[in-house]
C-alpha positions as CSV (number, residue, x, y, z in Angstrom):
1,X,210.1,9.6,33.3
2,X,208.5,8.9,29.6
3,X,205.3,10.3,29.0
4,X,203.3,9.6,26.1
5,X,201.4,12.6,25.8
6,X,199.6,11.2,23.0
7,X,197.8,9.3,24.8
8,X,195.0,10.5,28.3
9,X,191.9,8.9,29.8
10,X,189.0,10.9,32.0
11,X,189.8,10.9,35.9
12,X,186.1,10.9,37.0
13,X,185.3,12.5,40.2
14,X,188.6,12.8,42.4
15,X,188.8,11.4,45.7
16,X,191.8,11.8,48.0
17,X,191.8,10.1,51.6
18,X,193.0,11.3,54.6
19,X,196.1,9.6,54.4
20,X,197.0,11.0,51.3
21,X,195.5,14.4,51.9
22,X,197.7,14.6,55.0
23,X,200.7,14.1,52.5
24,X,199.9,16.4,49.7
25,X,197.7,19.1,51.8
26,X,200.7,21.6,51.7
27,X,201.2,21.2,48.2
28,X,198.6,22.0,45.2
29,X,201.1,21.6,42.8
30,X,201.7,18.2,43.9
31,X,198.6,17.0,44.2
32,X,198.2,18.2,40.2
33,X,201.5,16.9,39.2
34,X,200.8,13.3,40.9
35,X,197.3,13.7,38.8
36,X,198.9,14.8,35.7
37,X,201.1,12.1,35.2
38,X,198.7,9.5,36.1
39,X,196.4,11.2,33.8
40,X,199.0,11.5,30.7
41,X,200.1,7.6,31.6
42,X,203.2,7.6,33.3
43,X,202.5,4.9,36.1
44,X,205.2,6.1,38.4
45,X,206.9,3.0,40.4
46,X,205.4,0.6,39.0
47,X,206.9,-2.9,37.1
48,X,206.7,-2.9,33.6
49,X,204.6,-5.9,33.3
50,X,202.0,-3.7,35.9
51,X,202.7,-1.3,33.3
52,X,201.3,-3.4,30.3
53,X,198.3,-4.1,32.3
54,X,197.8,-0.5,32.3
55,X,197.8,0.1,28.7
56,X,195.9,-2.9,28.3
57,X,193.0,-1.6,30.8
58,X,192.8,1.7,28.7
59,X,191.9,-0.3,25.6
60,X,189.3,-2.3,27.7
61,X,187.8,-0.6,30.0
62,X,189.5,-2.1,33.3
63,X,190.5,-0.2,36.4
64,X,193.8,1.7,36.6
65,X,196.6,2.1,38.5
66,X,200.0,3.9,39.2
67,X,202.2,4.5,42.2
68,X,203.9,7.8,43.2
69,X,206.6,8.6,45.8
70,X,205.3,11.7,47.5
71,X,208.2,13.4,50.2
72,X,209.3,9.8,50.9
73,X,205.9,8.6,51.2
74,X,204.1,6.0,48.4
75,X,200.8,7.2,46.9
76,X,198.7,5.0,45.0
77,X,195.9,6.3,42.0
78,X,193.3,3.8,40.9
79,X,191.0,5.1,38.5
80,X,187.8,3.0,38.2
81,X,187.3,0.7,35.3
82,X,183.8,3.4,34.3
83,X,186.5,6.2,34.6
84,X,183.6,7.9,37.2
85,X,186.6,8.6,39.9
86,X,190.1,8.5,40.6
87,X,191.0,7.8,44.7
88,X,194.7,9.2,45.7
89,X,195.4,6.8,48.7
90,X,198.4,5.5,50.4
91,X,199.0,2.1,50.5
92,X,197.7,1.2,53.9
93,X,194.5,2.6,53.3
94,X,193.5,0.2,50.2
């Protein structure tokens, strides 16, 4: 995992849905971790080019978003282009 702590955005309001709230609901310290990095830039399972976009959507105001493996479970984190909320969803629930 390389994090590039230089660099951070605002999460907005945070949202998780009930998919995902099923997932991390025993675990605080996931939930924060999954924020964290998503927060501090590491986009989790995502491709490289997926990646770029990423860094390219900081510099332009465009939505974000990573992908986490939670206890065998994907999680995705899109954070609105307006950074004025971040949603912690599974996959099916997009």
């Amino acid at each position: 995992m390389s994090t590039d702590t230089t660099k951070s955005f605002d999460l907005g309001r945070v949202l998780v849905t009930m998919g995902a709230r099923d997932i991390l609901q025993d675990s605080l310290a996931k939930l924060s971790e999954v924020l964290n990095r998503h927060k501090n830039c590491d986009w989790g399972d995502i491709d490289l080019e997926d990646k770029a976009l990423n860094d390219t959507a900081l510099k332009f105001g465009a939505r974000v978003l990573s992908s986490y493996t939670v206890d065998g479970h994907k999680l995705w984190v899109i954070t609105e282009a307006d950074r004025s909320s971040t949603t912690i969803l599974l996959p099916s629930e997009y």
